[in-house]
C-alpha positions in Angstrom: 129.3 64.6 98.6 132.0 68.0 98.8 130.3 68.4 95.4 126.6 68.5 96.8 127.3 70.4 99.9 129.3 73.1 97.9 126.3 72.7 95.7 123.5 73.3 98.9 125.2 75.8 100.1 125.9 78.1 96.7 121.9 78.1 96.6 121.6 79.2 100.3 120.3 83.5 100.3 124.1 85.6 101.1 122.5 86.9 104.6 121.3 83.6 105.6 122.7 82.9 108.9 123.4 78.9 107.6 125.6 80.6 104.8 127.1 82.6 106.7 128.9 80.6 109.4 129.5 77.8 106.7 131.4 80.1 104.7 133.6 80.8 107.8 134.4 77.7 108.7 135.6 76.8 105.1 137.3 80.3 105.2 139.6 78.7 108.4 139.9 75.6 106.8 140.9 76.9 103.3 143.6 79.2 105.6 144.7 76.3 107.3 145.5 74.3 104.5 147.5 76.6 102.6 149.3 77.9 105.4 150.0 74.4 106.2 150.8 73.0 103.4 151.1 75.6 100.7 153.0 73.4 97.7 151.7 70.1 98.9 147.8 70.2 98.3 146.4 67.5 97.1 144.0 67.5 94.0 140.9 67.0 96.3 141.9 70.1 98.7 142.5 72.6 94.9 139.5 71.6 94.0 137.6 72.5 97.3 139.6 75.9 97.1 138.7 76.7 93.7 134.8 75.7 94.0 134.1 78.0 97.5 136.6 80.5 96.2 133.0 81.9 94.4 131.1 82.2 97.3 133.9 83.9 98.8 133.3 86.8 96.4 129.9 86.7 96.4 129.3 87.2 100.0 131.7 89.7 100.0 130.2 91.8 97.0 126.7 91.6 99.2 128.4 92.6 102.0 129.8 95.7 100.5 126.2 96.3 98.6 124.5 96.0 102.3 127.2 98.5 103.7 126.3 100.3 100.8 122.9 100.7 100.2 123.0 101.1 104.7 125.1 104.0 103.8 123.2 105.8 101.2 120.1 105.5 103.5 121.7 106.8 106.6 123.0 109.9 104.1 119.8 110.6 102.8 118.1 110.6 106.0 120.7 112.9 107.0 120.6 115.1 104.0 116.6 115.5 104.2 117.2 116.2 108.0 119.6 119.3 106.9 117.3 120.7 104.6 114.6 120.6 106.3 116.3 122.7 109.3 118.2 124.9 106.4 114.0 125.4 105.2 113.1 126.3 108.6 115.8 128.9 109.6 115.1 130.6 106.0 111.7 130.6 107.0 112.0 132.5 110.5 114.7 134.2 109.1 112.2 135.8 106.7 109.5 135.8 109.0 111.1 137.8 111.5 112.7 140.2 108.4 108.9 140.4 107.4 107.7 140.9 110.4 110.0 143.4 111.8 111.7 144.9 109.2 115.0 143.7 110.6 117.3 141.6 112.2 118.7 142.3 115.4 121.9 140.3 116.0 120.5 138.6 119.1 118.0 137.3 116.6 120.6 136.0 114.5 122.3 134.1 117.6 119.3 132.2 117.5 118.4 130.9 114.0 120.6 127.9 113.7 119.1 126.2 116.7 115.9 127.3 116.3 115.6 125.4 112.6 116.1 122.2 114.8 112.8 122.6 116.2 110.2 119.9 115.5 107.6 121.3 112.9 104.9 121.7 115.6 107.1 123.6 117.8 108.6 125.5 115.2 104.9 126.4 113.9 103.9 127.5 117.9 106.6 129.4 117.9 105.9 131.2 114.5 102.2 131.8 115.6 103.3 133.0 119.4 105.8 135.9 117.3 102.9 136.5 114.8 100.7 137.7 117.8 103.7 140.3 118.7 103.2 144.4 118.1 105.4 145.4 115.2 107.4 147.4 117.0 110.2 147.5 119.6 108.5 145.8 122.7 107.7 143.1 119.8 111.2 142.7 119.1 112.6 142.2 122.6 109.2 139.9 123.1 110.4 138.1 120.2 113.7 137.8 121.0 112.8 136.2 124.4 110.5 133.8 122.9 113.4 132.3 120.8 115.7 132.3 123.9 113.0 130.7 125.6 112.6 127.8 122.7 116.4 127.2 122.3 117.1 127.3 126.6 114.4 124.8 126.6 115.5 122.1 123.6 119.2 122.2 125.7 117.6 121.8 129.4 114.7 119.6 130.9 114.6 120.7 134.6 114.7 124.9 134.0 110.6 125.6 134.2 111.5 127.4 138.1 114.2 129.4 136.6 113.5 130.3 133.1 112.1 133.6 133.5 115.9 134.4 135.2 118.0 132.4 133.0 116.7 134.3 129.8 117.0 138.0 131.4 120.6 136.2 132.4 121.3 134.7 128.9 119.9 138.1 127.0 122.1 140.4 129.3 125.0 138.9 127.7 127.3 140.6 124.3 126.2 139.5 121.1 129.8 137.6 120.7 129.4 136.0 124.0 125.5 135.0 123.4 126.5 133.7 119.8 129.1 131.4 121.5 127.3 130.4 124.8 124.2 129.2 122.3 126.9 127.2 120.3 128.3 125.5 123.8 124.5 124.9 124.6 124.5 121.0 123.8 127.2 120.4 125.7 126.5 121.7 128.7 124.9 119.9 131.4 121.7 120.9 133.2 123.9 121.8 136.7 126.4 123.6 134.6 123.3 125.9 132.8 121.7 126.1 135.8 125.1 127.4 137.5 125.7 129.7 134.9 122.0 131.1 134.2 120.1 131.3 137.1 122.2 133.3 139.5 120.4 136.9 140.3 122.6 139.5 139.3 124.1 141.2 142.6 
């Protein structure tokens, strides 16, 4: 009968649930009886260790290949997920080198969370630039339309102040805009709100 059962449950798929709890319960009893009785097992209780020691392995192994193969698809998904934002801040990069014949470095503040855009916002915001003059109007138009983009991926309740938080956010030092935009995601919508929408004195 230990035979059959051992038997029933070997054939049994390693993430079926059956399996599964089985294995555990012969997992505590296998414990219990060598921490019971380590030297004194009879020849029936051996046996039953050395016939589920197999399944042991064996659901371990597809454990580890789950974990695995889990792994490996959360890191691919993460990889594609970099290089498609590493594609997009080449490609405004460019764009705007193209386009303007420079960088300022308020433009460069912005190009690391602009490339998290989603494609159709990145490509309305590529078209919006496009329409610019090439000249210097254009680039301060430009630079306020990727203020604008990043200010509004961060904060979901700034439509009344956004005109005033981007003069407020562009009136600040290259260094302190580069690290403001880096504290972005942290912040909290009061704190932005706090810190961006005052009118200068």
């Amino acid at each position: 009968m230990q035979q059959r059962a051992i038997s029933q449950l070997s054939a049994l798929a390693t993430s079926d649930p059956l399996r599964i709890i089985a294995l555990e319960l012969l997992y505590r009893l296998q414990s219990n009886l060598v921490a019971d009785t380590p030297q004194e097992l009879e020849p029936e209780e051996r046996e039953l260790i050395m016939a589920i020691a197999p399944l042991f392995r064996e659901q371990i192994q597809a454990a580890e290949q789950r974990a695995s193969a889990k792994g490996l698809e959360q890191g691919l998904e993460q990889g594609l997920e970099q290089g498609r934002q590493e594609q997009q801040r080449l490609i405004l990069e460019n764009f705007l080198l193209v386009r303007f014949g420079e960088l300022s470095p308020k433009m460069t503040a912005f190009l690391s969370p602009i490339s998290k855009l989603y494609a159709a916002e990145f490509t309305v915001l590529l078209m919006a630039i496009s329409m610019l003059t090439v000249d210097e109007s254009g680039r301060e138009q430009a630079v306020k339309l990727l203020a604008e983009s990043v200010l509004k991926m961060f904060v979901t309740n700034l439509q009344d102040i956004l005109p005033q938080a981007v003069t407020n956010l562009l009136a600040l030092s290259v260094a302190e805009l580069t690290l403001f935009v880096q504290q972005l995601p942290h912040l909290s919508d009061a704190e932005l709100t706090e810190r961006l929408g005052k009118i200068p004195d």
